[in-house]
SERO-4910 file (N, C-alpha, C, O; in steps of 0.05 Angstrom, whole numbers):
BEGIN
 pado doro    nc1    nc2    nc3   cac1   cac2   cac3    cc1    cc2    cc3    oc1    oc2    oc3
  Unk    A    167    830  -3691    138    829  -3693    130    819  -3721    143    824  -3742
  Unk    A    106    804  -3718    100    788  -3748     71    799  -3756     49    794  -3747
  Unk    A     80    819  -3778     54    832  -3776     35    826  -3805     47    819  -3825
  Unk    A      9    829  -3805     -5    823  -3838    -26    842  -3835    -32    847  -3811
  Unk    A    -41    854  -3854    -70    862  -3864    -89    842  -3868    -88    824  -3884
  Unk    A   -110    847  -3849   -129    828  -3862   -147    832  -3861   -148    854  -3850
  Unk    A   -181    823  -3870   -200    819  -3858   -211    795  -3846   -204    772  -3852
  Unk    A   -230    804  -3828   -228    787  -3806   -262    772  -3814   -282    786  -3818
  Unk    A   -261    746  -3814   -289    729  -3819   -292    737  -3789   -277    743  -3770
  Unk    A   -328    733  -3795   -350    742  -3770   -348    712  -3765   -350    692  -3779
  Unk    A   -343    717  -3735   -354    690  -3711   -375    679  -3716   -375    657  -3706
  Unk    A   -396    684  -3730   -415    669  -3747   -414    645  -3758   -423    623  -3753
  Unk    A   -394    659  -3779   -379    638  -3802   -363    615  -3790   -366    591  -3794
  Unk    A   -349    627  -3774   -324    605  -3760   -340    570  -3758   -328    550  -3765
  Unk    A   -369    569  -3745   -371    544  -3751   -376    532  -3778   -374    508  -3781
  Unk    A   -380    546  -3793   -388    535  -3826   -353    532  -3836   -348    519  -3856
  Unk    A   -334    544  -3822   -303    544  -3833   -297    521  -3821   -280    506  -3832
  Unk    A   -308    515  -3797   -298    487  -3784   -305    455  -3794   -298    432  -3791
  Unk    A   -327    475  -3809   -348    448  -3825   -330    434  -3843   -325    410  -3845
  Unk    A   -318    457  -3858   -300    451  -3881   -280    435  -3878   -277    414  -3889
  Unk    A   -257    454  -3852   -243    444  -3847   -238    408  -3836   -216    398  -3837
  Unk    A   -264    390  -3824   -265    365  -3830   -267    354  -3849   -274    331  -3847
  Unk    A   -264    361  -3870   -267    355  -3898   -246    346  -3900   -246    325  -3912
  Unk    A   -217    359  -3891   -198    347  -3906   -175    343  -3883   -160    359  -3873
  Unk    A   -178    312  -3877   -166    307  -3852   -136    312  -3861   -128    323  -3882
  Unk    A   -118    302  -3836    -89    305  -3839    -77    333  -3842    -52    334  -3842
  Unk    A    -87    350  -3845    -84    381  -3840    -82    386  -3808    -91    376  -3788
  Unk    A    -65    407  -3814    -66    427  -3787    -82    444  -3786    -78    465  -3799
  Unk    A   -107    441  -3769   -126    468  -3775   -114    490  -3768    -93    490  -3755
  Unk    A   -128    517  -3780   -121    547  -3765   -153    544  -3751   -174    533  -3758
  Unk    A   -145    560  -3730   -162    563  -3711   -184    596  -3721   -208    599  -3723
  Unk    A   -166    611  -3723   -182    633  -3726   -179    641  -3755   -158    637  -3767
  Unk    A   -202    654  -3767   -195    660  -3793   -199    685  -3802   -206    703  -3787
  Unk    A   -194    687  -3822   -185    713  -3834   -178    720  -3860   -166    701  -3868
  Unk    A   -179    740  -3881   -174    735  -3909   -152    757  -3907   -158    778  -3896
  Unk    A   -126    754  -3917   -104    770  -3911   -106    785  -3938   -115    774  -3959
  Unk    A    -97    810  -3938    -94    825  -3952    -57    830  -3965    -49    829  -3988
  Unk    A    -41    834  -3942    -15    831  -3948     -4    827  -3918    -10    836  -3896
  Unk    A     20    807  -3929     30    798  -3902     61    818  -3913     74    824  -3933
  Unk    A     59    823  -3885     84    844  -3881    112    834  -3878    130    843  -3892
  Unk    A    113    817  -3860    138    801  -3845    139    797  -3816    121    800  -3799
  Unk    A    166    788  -3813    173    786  -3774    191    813  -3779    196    829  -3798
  Unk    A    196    810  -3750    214    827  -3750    212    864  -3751    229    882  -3749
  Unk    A    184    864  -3756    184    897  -3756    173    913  -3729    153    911  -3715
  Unk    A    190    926  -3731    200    940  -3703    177    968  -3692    175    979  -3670
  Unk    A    162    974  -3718    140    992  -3704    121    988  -3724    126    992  -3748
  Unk    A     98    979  -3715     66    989  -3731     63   1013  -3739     52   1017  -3760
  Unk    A     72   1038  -3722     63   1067  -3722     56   1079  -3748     37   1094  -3753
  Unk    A     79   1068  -3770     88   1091  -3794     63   1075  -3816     54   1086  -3836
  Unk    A     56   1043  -3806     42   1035  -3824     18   1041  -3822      3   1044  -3841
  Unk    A      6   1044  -3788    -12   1051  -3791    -21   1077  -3793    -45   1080  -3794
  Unk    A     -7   1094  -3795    -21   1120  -3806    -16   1121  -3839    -29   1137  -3852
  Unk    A      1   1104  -3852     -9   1100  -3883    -27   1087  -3880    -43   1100  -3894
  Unk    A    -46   1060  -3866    -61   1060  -3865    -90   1072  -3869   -103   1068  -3889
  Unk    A    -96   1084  -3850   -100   1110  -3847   -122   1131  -3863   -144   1142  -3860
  Unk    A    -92   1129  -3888    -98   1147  -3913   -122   1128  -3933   -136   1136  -3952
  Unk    A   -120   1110  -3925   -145   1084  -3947   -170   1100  -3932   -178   1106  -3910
  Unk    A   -181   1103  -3975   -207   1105  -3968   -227   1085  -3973   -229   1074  -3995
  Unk    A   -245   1080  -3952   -263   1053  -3952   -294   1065  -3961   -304   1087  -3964
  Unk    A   -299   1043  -3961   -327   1036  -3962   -342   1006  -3956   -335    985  -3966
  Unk    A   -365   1009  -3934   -365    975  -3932   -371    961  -3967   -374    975  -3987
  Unk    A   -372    925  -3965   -383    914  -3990   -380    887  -3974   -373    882  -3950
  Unk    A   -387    870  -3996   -395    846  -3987   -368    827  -3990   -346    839  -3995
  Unk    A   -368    808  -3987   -352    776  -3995   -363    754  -3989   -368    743  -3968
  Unk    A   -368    747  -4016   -375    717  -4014   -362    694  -4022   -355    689  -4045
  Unk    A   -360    679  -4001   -336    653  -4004   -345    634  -4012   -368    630  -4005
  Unk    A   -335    619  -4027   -331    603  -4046   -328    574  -4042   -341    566  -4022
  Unk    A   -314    555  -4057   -302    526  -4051   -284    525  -4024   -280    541  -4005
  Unk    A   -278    506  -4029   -256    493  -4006   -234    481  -4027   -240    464  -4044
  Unk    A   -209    491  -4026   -193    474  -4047   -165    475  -4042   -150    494  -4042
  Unk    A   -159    452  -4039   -122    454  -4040   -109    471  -4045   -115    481  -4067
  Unk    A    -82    487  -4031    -79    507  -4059    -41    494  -4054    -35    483  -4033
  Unk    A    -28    497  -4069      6    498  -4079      5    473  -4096    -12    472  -4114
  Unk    A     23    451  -4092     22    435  -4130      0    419  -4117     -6    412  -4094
  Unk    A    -12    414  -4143    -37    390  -4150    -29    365  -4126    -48    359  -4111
  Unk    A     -7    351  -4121      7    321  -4118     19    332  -4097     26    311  -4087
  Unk    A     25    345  -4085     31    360  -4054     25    377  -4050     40    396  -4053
  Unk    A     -1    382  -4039    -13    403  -4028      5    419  -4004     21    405  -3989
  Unk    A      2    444  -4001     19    460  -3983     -4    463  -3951      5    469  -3929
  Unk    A    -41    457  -3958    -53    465  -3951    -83    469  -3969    -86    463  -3992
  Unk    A   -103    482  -3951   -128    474  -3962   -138    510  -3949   -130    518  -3927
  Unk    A   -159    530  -3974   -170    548  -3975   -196    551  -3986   -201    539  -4007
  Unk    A   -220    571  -3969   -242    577  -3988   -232    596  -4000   -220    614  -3989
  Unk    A   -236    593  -4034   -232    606  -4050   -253    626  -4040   -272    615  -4029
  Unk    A   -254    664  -4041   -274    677  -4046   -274    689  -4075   -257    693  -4092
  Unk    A   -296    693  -4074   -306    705  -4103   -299    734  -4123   -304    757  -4115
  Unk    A   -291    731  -4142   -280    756  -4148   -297    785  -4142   -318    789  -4155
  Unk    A   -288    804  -4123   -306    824  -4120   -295    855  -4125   -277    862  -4109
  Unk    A   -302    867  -4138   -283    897  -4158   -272    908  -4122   -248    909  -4116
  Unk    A   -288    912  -4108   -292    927  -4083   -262    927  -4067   -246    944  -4060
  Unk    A   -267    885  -4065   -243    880  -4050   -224    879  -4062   -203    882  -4050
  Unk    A   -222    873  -4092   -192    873  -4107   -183    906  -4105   -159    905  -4099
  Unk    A   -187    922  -4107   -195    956  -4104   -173    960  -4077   -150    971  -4076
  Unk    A   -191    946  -4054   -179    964  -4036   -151    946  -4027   -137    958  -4011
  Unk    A   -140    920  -4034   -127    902  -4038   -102    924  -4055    -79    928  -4045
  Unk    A   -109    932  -4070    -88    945  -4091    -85    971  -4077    -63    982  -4074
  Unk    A   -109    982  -4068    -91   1009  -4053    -71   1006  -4039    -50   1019  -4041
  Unk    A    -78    978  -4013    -66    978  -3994    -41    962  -4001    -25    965  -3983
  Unk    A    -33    950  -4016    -12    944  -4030     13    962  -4041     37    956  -4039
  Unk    A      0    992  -4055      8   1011  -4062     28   1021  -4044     53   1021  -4046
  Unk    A      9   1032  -4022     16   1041  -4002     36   1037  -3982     47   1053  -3967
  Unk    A     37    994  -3984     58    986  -3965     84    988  -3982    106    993  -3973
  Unk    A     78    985  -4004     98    993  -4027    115   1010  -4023    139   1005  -4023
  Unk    A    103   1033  -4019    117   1056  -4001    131   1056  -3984    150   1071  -3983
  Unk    A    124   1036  -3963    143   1037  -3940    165   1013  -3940    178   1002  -3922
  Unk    A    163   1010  -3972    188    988  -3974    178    950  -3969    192    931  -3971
  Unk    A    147    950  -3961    135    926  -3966    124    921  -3985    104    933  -3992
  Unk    A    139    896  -4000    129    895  -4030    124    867  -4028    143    853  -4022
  Unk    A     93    853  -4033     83    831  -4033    105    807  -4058    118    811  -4078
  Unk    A    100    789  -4045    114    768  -4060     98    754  -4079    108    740  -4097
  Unk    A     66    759  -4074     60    747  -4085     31    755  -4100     14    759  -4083
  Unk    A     19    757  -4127     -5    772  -4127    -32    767  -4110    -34    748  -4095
  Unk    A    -50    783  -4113    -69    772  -4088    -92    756  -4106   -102    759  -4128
  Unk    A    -92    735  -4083   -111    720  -4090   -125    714  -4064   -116    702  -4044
  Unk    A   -152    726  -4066   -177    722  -4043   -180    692  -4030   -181    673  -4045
  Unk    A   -180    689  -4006   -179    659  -3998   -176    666  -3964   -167    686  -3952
  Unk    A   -189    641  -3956   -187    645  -3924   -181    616  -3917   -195    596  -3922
  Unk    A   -154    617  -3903   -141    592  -3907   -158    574  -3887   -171    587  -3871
  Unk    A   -160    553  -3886   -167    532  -3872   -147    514  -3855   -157    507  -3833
  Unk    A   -125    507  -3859   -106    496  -3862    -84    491  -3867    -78    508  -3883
  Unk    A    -59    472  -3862    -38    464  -3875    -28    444  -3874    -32    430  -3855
  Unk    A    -12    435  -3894     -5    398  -3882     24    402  -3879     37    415  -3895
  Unk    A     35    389  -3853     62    389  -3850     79    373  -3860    104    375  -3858
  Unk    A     59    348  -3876     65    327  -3887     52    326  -3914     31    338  -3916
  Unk    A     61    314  -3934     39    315  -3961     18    294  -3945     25    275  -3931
  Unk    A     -6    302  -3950    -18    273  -3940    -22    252  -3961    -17    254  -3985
  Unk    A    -31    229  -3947    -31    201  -3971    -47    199  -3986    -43    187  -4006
  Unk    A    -74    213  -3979   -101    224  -3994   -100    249  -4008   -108    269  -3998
  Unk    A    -90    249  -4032    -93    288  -4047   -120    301  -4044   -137    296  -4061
  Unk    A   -128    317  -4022   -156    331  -4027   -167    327  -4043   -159    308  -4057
  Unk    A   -193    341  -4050   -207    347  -4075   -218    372  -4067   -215    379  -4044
  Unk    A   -232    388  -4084   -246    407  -4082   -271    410  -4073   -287    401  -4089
  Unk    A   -282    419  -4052   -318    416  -4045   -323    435  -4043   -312    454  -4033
  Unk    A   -351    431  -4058   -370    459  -4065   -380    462  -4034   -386    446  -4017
  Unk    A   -379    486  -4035   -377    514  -4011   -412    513  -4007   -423    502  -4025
  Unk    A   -423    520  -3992   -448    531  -3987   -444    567  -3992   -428    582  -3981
  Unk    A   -465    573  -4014   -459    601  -4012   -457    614  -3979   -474    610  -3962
  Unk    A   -429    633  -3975   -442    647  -3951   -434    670  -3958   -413    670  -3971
  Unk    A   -445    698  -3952   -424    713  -3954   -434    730  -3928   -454    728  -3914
  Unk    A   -405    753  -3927   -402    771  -3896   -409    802  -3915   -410    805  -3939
  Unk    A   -412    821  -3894   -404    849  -3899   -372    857  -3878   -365    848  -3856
  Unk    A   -363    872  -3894   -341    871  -3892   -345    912  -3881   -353    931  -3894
  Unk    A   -340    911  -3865   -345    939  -3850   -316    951  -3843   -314    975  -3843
  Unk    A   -291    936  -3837   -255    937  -3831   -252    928  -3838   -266    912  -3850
  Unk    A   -222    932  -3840   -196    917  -3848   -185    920  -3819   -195    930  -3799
  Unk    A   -160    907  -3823   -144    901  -3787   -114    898  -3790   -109    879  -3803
  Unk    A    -96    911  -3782    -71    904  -3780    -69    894  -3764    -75    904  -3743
  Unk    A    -52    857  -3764    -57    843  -3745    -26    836  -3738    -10    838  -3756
  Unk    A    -18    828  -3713     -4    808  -3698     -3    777  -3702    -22    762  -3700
  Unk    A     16    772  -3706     21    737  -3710     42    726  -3691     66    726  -3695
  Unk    A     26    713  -3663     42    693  -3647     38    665  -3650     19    649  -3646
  Unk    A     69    664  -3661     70    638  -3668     84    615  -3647    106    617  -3635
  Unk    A     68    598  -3646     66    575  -3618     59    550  -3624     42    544  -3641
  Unk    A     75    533  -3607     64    494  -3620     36    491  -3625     23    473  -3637
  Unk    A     29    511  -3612    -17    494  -3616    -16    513  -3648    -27    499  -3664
  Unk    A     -8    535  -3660    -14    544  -3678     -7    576  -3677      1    585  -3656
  Unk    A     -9    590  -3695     -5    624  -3689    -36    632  -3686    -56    625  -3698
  Unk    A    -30    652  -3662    -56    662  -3653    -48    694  -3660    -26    705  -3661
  Unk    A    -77    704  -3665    -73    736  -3681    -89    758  -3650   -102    753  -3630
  Unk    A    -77    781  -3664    -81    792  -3644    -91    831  -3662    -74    848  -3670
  Unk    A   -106    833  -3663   -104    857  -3674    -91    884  -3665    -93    889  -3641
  Unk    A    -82    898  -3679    -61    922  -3676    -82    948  -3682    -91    965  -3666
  Unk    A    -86    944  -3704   -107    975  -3711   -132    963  -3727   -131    941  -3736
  Unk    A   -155    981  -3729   -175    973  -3740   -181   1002  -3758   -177   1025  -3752
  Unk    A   -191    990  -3783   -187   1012  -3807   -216   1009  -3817   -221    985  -3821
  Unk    A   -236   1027  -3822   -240   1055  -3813   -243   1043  -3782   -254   1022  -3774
  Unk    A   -229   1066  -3767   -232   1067  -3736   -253   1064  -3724   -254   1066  -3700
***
């Protein structure tokens, strides 16, 4: 099982994400979006133990407001294209608890967090290097977090949620 933390953009947004996503052809769009908190791996054999560390996070709703549209891995081969979101104490906060915590159960992120809701990826460098486009302010309230499911399939990985945090 291919499991991650995330929050989940409101069906709202999804057409303003699609907006973007023509922005930068030759990409593989993602279909559904989402701002991941920590990706866990394949391969793990029960949700149970994570989600009751889960669980133990204490929330509070807050906002997020997203940002640019911008390439992200080297400048001259892009890996892919993300709205940057905006630095917010709230979500870096609960980002670090839940980090802590997977810590605990022996999931230790590879990588520090950086807020972003991917748009995309190129399977190819494309022949055009992106550029960066200014975002229309939008922002969501952010009410969950979600431990999600990742099936991965030729049209793309489709998510599936597992638990929803606060319940």
């Amino acid at each position: 099982m291919r499991l991650f933390i995330s929050i989940n953009v409101p069906r709202e947004l999804h057409r303003y994400c699609k907006q973007l996503q023509s922005q930068f052809p030759e990409m593989k769009n993602t279909n559904e979006f989402h701002l991941t908190i920590q990706f866990l791996g394949d391969d793990i054999e029960s949700a149970d133990l994570i989600v009751k560390k889960l669980k133990e996070i204490q929330f509070t709703p807050f906002e997020i407001e997203m940002g640019d549209a911008a390439p992200f891995g080297h400048p001259k081969n892009p890996r892919g294209t993300w709205i940057e979101c905006k630095e917010n104490s709230k979500l870096n906060n609960l980002a670090s608890n839940i980090r802590k915590l997977m810590e605990e159960l022996g999931y230790k992120s590879d990588y520090p967090f950086r807020a972003h809701i991917t748009l995309g990826k190129y399977k190819f460098a494309p022949k055009k290097i992106p550029q960066k486009i200014t975002g229309e302010p939008h922002k969501f309230r952010v009410e969950h977090f979600y431990l999600m499911k990742s099936i991965l399939s030729p049209e793309g990985p489709k998510y599936k949620s597992i638990a929803q945090f606060p319940e």
